[in-house]
PDB file of N, CA, C and O in Angstrom, chain B, residues numbered from 101:
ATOM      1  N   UNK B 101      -9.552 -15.786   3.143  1.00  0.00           N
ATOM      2  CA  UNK B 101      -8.215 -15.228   3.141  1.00  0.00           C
ATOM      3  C   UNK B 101      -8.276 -13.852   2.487  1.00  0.00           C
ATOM      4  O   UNK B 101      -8.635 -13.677   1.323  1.00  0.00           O
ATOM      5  N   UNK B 102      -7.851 -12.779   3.425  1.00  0.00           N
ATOM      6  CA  UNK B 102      -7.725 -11.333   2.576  1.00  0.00           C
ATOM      7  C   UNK B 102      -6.713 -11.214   1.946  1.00  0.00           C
ATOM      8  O   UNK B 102      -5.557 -11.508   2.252  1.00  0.00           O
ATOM      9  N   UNK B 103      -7.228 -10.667   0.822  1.00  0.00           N
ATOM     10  CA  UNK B 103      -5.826 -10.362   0.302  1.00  0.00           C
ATOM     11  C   UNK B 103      -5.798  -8.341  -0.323  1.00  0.00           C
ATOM     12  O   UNK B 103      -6.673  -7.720  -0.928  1.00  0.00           O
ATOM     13  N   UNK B 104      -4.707  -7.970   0.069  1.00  0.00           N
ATOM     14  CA  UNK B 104      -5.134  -6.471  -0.102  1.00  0.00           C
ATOM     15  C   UNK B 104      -3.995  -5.894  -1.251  1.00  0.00           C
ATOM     16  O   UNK B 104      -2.855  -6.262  -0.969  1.00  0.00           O
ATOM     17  N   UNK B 105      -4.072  -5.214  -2.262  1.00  0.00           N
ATOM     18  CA  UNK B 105      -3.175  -5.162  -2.841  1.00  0.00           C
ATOM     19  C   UNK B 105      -3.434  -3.165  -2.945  1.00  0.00           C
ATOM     20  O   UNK B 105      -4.406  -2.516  -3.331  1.00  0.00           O
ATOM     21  N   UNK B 106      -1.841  -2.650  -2.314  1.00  0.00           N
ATOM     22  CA  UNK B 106      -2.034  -1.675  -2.054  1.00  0.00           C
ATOM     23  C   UNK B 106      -1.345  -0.624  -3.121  1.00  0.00           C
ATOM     24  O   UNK B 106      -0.178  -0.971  -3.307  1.00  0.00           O
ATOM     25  N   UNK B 107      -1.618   0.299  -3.720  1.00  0.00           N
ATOM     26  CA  UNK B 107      -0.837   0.948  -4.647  1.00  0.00           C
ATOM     27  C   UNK B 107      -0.299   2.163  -4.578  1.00  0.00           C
ATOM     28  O   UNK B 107      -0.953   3.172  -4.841  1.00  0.00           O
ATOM     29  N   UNK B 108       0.787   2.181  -4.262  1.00  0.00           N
ATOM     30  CA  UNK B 108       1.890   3.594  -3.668  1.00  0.00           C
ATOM     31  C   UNK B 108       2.376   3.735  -4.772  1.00  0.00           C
ATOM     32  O   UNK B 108       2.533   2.894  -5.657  1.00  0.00           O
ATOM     33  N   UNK B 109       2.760   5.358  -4.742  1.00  0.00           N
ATOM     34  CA  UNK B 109       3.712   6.098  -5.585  1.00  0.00           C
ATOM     35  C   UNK B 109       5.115   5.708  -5.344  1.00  0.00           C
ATOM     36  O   UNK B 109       5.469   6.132  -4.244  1.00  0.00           O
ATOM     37  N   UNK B 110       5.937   5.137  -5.883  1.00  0.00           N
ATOM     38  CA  UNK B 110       7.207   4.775  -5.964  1.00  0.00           C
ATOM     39  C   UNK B 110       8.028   5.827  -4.594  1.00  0.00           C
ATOM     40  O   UNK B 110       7.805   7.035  -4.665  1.00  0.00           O
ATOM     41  N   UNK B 111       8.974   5.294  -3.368  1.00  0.00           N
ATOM     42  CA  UNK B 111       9.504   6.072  -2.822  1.00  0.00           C
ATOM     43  C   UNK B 111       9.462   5.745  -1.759  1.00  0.00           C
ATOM     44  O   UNK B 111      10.506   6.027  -1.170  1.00  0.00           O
ATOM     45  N   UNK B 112       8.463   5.072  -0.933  1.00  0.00           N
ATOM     46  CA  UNK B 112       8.406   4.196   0.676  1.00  0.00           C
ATOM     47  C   UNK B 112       9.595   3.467   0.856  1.00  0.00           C
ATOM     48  O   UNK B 112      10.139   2.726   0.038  1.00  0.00           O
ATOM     49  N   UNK B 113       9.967   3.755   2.054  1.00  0.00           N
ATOM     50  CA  UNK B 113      11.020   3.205   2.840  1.00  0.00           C
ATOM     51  C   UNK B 113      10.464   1.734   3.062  1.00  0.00           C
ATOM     52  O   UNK B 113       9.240   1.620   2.989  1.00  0.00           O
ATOM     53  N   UNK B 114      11.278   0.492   3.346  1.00  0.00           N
ATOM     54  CA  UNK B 114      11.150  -0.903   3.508  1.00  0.00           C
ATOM     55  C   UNK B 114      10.647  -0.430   4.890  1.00  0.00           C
ATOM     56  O   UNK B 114       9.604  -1.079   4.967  1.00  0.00           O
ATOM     57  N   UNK B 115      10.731   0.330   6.097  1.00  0.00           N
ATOM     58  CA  UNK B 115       9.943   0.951   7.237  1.00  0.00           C
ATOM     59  C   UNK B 115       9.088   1.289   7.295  1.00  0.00           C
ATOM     60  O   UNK B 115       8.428   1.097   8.317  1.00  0.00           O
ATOM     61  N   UNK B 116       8.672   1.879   6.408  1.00  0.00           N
ATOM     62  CA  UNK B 116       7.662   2.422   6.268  1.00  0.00           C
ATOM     63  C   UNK B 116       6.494   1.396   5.738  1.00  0.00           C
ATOM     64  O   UNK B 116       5.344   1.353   6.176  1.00  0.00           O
ATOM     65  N   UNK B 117       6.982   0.677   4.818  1.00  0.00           N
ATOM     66  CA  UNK B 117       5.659  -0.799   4.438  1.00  0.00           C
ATOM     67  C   UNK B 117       5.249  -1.623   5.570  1.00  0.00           C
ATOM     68  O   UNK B 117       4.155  -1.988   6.002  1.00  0.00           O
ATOM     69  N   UNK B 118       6.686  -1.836   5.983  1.00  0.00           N
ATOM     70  CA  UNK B 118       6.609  -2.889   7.156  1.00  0.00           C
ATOM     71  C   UNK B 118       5.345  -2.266   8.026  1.00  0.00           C
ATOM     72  O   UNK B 118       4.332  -2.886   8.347  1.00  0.00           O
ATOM     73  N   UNK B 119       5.663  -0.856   8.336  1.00  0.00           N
ATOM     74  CA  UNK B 119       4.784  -0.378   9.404  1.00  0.00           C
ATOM     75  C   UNK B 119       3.186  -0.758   8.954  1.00  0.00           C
ATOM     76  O   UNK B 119       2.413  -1.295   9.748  1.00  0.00           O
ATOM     77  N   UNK B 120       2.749  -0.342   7.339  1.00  0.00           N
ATOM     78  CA  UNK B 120       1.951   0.084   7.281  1.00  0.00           C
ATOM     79  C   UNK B 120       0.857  -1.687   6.804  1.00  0.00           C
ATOM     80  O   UNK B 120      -0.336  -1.943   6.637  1.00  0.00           O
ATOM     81  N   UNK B 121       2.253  -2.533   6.758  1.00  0.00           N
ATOM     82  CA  UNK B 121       1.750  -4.144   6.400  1.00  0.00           C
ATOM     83  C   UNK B 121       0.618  -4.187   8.085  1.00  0.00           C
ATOM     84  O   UNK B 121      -0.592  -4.404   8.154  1.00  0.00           O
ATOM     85  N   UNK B 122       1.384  -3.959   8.967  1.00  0.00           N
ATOM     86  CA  UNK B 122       1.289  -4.388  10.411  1.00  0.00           C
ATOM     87  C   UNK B 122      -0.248  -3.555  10.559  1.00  0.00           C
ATOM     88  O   UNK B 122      -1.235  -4.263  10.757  1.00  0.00           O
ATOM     89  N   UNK B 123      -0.415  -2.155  10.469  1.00  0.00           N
ATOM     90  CA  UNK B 123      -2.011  -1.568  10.689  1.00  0.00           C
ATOM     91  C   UNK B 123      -2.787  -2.436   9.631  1.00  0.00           C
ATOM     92  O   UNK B 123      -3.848  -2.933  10.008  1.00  0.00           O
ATOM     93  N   UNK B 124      -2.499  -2.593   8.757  1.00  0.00           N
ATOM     94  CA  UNK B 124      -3.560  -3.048   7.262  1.00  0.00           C
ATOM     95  C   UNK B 124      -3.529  -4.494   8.058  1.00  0.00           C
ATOM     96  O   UNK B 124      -4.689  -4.896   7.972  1.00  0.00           O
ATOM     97  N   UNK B 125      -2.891  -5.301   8.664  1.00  0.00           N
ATOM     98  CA  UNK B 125      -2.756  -6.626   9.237  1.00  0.00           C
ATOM     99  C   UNK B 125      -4.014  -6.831   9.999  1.00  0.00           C
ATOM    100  O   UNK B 125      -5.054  -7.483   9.899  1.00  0.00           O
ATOM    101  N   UNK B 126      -3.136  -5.506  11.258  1.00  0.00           N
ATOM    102  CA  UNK B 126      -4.521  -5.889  12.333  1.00  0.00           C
ATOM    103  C   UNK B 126      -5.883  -5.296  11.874  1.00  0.00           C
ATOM    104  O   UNK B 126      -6.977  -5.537  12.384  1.00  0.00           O
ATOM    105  N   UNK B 127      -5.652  -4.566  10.934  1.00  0.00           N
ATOM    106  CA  UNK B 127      -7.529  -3.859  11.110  1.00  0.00           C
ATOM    107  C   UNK B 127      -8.305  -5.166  10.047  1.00  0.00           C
ATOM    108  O   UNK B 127      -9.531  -5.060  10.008  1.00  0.00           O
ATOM    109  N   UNK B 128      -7.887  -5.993   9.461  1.00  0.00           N
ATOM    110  CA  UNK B 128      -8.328  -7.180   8.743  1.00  0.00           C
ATOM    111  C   UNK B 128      -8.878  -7.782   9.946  1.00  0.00           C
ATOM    112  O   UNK B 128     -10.079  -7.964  10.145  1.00  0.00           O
ATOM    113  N   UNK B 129      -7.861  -8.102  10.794  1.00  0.00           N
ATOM    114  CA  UNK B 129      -8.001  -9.247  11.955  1.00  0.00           C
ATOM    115  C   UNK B 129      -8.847  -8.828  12.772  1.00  0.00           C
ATOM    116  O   UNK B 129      -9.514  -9.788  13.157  1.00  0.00           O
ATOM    117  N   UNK B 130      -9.294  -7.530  13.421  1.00  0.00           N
ATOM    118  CA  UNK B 130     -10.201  -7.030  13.863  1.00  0.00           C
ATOM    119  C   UNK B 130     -11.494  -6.287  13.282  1.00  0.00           C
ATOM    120  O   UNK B 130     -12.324  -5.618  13.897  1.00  0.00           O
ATOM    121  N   UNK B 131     -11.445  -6.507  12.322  1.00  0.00           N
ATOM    122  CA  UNK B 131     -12.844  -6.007  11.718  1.00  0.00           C
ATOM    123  C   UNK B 131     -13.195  -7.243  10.871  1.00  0.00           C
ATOM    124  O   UNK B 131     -14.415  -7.306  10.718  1.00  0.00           O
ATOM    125  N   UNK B 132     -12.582  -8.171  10.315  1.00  0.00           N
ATOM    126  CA  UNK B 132     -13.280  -9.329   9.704  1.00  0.00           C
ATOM    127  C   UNK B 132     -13.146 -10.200  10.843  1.00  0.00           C
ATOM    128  O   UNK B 132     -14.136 -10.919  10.974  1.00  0.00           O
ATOM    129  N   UNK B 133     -12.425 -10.341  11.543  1.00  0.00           N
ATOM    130  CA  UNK B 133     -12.549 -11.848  12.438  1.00  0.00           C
ATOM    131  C   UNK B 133     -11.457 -12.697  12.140  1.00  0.00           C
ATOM    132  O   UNK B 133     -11.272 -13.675  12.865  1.00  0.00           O
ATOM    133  N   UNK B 134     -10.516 -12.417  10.941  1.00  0.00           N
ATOM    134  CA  UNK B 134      -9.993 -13.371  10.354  1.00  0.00           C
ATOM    135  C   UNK B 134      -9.090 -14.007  11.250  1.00  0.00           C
ATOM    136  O   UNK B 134      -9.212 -13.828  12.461  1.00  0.00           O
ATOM    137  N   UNK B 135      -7.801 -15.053  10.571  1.00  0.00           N
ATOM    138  CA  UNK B 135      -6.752 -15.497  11.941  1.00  0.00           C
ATOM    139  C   UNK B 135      -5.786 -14.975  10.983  1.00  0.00           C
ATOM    140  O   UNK B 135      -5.755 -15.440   9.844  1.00  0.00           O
ATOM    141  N   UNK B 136      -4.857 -13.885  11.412  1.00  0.00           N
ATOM    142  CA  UNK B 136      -3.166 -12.901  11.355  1.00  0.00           C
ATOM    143  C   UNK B 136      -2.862 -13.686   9.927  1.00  0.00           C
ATOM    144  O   UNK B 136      -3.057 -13.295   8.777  1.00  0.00           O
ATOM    145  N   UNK B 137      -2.328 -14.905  10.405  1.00  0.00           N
ATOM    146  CA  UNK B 137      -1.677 -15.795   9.452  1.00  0.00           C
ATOM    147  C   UNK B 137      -2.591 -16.016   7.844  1.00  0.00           C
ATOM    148  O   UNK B 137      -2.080 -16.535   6.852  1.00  0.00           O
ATOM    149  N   UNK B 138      -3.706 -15.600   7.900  1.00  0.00           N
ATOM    150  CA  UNK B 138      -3.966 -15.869   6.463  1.00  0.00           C
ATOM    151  C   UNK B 138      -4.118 -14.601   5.441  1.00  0.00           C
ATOM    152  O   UNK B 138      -4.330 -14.650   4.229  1.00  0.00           O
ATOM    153  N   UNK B 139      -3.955 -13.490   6.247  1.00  0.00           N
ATOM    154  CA  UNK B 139      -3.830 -12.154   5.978  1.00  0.00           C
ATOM    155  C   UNK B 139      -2.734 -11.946   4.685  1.00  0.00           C
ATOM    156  O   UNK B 139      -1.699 -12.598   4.820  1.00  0.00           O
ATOM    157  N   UNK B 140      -2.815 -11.290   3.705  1.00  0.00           N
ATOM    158  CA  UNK B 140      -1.858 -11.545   2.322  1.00  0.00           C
ATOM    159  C   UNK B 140      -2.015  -9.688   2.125  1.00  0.00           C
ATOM    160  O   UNK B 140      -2.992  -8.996   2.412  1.00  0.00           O
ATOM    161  N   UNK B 141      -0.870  -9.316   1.623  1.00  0.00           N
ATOM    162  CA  UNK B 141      -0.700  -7.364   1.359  1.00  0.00           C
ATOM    163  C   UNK B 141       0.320  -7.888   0.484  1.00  0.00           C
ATOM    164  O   UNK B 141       1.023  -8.884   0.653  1.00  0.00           O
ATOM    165  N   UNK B 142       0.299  -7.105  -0.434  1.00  0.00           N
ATOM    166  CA  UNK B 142       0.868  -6.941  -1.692  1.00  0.00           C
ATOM    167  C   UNK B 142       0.844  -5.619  -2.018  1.00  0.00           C
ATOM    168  O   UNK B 142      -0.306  -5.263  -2.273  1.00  0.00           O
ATOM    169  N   UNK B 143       1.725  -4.667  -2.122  1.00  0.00           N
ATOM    170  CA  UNK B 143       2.249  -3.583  -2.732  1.00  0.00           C
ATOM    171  C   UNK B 143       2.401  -3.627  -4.100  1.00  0.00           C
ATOM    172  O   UNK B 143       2.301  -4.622  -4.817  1.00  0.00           O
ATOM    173  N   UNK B 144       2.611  -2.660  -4.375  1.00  0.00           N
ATOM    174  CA  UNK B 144       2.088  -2.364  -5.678  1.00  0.00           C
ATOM    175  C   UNK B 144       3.152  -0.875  -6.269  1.00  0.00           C
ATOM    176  O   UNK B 144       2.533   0.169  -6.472  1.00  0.00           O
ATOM    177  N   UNK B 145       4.242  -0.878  -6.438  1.00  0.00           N
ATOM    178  CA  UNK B 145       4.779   0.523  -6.246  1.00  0.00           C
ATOM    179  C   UNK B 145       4.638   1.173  -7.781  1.00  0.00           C
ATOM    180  O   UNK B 145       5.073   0.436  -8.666  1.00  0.00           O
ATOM    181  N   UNK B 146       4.222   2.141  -8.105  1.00  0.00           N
ATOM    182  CA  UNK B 146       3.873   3.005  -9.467  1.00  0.00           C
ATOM    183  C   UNK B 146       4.896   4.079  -9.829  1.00  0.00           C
ATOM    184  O   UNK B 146       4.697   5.188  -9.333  1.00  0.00           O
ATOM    185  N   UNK B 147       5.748   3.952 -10.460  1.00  0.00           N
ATOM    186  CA  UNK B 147       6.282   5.250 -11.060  1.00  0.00           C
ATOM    187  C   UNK B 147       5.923   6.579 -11.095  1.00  0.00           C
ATOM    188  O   UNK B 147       4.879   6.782 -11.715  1.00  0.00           O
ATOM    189  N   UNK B 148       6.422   7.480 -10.657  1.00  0.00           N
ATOM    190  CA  UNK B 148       5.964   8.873 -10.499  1.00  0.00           C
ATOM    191  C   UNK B 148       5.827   9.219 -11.596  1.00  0.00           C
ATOM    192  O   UNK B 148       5.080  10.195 -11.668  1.00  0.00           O
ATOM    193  N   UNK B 149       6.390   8.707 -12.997  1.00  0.00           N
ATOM    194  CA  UNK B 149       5.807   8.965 -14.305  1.00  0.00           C
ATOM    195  C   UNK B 149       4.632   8.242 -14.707  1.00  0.00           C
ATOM    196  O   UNK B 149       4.063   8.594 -15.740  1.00  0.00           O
ATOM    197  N   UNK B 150       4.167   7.229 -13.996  1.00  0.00           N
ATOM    198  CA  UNK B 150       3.118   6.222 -14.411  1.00  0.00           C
ATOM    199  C   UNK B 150       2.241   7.138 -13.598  1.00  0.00           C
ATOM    200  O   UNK B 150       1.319   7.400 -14.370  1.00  0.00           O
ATOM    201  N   UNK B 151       2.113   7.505 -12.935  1.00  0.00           N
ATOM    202  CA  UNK B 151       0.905   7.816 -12.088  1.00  0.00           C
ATOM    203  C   UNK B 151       0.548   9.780 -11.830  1.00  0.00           C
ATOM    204  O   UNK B 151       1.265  10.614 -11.277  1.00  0.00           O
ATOM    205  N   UNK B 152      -0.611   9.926 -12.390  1.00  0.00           N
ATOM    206  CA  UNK B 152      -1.626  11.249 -12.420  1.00  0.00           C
ATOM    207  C   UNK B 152      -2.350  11.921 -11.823  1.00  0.00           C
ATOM    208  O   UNK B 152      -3.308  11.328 -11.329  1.00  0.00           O
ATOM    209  N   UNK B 153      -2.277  13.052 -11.644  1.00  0.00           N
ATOM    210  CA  UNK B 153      -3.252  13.596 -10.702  1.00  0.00           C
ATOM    211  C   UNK B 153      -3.419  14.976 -11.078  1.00  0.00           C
ATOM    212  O   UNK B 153      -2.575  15.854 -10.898  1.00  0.00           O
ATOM    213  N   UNK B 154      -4.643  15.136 -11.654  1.00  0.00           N
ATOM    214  CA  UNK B 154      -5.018  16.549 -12.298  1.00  0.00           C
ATOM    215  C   UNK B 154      -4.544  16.888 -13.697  1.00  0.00           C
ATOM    216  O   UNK B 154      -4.377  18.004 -14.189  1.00  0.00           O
ATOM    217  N   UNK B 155      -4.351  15.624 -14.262  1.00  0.00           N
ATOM    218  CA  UNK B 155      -3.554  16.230 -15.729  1.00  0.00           C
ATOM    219  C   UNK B 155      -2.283  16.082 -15.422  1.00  0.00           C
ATOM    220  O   UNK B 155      -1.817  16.589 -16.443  1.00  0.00           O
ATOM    221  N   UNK B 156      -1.407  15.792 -14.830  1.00  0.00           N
ATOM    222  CA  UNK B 156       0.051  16.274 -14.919  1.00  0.00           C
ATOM    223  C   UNK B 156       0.674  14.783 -14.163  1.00  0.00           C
ATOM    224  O   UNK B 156      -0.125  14.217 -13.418  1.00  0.00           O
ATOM    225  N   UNK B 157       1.705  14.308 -14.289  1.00  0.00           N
ATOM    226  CA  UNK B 157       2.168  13.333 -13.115  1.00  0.00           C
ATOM    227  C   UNK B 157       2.741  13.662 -11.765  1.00  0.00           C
ATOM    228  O   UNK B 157       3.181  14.662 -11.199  1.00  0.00           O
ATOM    229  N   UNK B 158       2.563  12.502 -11.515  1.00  0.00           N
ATOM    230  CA  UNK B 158       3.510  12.591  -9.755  1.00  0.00           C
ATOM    231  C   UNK B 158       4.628  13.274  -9.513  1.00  0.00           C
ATOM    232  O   UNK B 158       4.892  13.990  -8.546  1.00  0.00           O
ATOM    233  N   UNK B 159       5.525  12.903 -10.827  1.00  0.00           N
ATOM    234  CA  UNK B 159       6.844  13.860 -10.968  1.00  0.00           C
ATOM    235  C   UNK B 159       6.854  15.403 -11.314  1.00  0.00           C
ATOM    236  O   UNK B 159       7.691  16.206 -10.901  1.00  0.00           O
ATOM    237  N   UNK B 160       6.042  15.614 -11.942  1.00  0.00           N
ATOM    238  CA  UNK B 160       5.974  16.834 -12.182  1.00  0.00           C
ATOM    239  C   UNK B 160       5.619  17.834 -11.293  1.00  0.00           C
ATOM    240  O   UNK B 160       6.054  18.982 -11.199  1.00  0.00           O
ATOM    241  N   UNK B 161       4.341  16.953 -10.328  1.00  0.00           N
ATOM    242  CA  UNK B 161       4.069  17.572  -9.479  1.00  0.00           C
ATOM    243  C   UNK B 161       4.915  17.691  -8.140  1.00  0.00           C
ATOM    244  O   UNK B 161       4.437  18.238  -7.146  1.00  0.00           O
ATOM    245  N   UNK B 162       6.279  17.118  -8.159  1.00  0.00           N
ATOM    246  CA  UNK B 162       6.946  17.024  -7.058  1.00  0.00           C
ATOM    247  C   UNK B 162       6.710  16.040  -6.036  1.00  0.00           C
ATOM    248  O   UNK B 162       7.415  16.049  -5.027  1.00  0.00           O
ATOM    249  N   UNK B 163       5.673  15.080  -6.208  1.00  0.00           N
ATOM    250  CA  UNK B 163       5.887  14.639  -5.431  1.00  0.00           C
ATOM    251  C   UNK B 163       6.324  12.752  -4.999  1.00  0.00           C
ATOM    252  O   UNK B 163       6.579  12.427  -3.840  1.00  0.00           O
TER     253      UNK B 163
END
């Protein structure tokens, strides 16, 4: 059973996961073999103050 736990910067649309549950779905199912149904994604959303890049945060950096 895969289980993928993915970690975004706070701000994805419920559309936008959905979409991105569905590619992370099938490329499991087609590159391991697995069967759809045992496939597990877990998000992970991080605060633009929790999260860094170059010294400075997400927020700061705009984005």
């Amino acid at each position: 059973m895969p289980v993928m736990q993915i970690y975004l910067i706070e701000g994805r649309s419920p559309a936008q996961k959905e979409a991105f549950i569905t590619e992370v779905t099938d490329a499991a199912v087609n590159t391991l073999g697995v069967d759809r149904s045992s496939v597990r994604v877990m998000f992970l959303d991080v605060p633009k103050t929790d999260y860094a890049i170059g010294g400075q945060t997400a927020k700061a950096l705009g984005r």
